[in-house]
C-alpha positions as CSV (number, residue, x, y, z in Angstrom):
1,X,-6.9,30.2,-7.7
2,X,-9.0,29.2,-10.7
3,X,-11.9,27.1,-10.3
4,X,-11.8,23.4,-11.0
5,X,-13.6,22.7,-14.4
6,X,-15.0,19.1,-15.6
7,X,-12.0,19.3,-18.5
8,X,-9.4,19.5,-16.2
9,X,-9.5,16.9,-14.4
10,X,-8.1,13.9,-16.3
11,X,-5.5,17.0,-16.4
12,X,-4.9,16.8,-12.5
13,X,-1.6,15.1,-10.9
14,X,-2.2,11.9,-10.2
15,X,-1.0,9.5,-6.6
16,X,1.9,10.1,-5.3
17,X,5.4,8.1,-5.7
18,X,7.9,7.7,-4.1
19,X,11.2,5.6,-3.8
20,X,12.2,3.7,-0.6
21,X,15.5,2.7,0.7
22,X,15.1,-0.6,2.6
23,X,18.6,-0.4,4.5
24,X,18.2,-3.6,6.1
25,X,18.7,-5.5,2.7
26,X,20.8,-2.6,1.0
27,X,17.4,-2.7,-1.7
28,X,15.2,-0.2,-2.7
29,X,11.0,-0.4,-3.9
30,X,9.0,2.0,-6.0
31,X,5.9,2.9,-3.9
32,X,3.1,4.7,-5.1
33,X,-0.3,6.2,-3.3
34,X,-3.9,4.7,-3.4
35,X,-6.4,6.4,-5.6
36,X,-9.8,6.8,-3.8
37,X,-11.3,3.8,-6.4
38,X,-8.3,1.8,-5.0
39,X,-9.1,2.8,-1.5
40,X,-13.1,2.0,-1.6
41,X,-11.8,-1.2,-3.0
42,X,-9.6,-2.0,-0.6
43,X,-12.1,-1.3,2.1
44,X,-14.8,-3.4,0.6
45,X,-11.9,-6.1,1.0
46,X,-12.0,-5.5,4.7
47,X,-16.0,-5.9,4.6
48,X,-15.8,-9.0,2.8
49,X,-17.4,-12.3,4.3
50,X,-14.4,-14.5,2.3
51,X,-11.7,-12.0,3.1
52,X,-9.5,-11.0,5.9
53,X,-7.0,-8.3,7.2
54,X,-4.3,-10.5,5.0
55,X,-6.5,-10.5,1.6
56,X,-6.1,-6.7,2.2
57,X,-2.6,-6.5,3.3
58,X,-1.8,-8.9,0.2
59,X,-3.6,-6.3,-2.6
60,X,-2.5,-2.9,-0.3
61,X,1.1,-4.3,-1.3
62,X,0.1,-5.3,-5.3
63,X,-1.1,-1.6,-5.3
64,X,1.6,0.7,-3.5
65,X,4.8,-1.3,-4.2
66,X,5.2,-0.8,-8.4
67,X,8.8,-1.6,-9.0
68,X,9.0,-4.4,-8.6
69,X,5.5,-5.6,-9.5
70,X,4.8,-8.2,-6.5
71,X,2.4,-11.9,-6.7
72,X,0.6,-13.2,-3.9
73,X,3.6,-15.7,-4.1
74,X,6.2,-12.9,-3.9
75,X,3.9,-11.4,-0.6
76,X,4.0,-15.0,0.9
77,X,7.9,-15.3,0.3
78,X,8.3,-11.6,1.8
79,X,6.3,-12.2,4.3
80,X,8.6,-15.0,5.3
81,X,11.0,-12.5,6.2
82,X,11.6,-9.8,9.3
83,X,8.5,-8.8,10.5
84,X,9.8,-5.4,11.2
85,X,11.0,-4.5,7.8
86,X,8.0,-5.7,6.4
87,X,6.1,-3.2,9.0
88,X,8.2,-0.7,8.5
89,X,7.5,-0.8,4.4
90,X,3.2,-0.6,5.7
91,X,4.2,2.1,7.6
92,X,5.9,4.0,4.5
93,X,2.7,2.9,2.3
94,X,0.3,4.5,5.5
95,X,2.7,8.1,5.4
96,X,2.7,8.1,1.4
97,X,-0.9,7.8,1.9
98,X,-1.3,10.2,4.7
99,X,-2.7,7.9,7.1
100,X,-1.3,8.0,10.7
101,X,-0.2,5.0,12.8
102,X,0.9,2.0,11.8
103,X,-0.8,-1.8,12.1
104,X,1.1,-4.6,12.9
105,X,0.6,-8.5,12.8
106,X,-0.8,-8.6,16.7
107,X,-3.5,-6.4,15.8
108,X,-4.9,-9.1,13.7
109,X,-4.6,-11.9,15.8
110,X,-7.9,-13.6,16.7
């Protein structure tokens, strides 16, 4: 194995991607990983005095699902639907990620 040099790295694969087959609604989504910039941002989200566990869910979504490109309108309007497809996606986002477990909306009740 060759040793990492300051050059190479813009050279270096980028996040993953991946498509997913929501079977429910015969649709499919283009997700893609979280860089660590985009996951230090997402955590300061979570730190935030203004911000809760939806601000992050909301830009976790706008960052992992690229095709189609989602608003905060299109979040609300999905998140209108079944909770357990939308869970389900989260859950694809957390593997594509490599993050075990899965969070779901009674975790973030007050």
């Amino acid at each position: 194995m060759k040793r990492l040099t300051i050059d190479a790295i813009k050279d270096l694969p980028n996040v993953p991607t991946k498509v997913y087959d929501i079977k429910e609604w015969n649709v499919s989504i283009e997700l893609q990983g979280i860089s660590k910039a985009k996951q230090i941002e997402l955590g300061r989200i979570i730190d935030g005095e203004d911000t809760d566990a939806f601000d992050y869910q909301k830009e976790l979504l706008k960052a992992c699902i690229v095709d189609p490109v989602l608003t905060d309108e299109d979040i609300q309007e999905l998140y209108n639907k079944d909770s357990k497809i939308i869970d389900n996606i989260f859950l694809e986002i957390n593997t594509l990620n490599g993050i075990g477990g899965s969070a779901t909306a009674d975790q973030f009740q007050d």
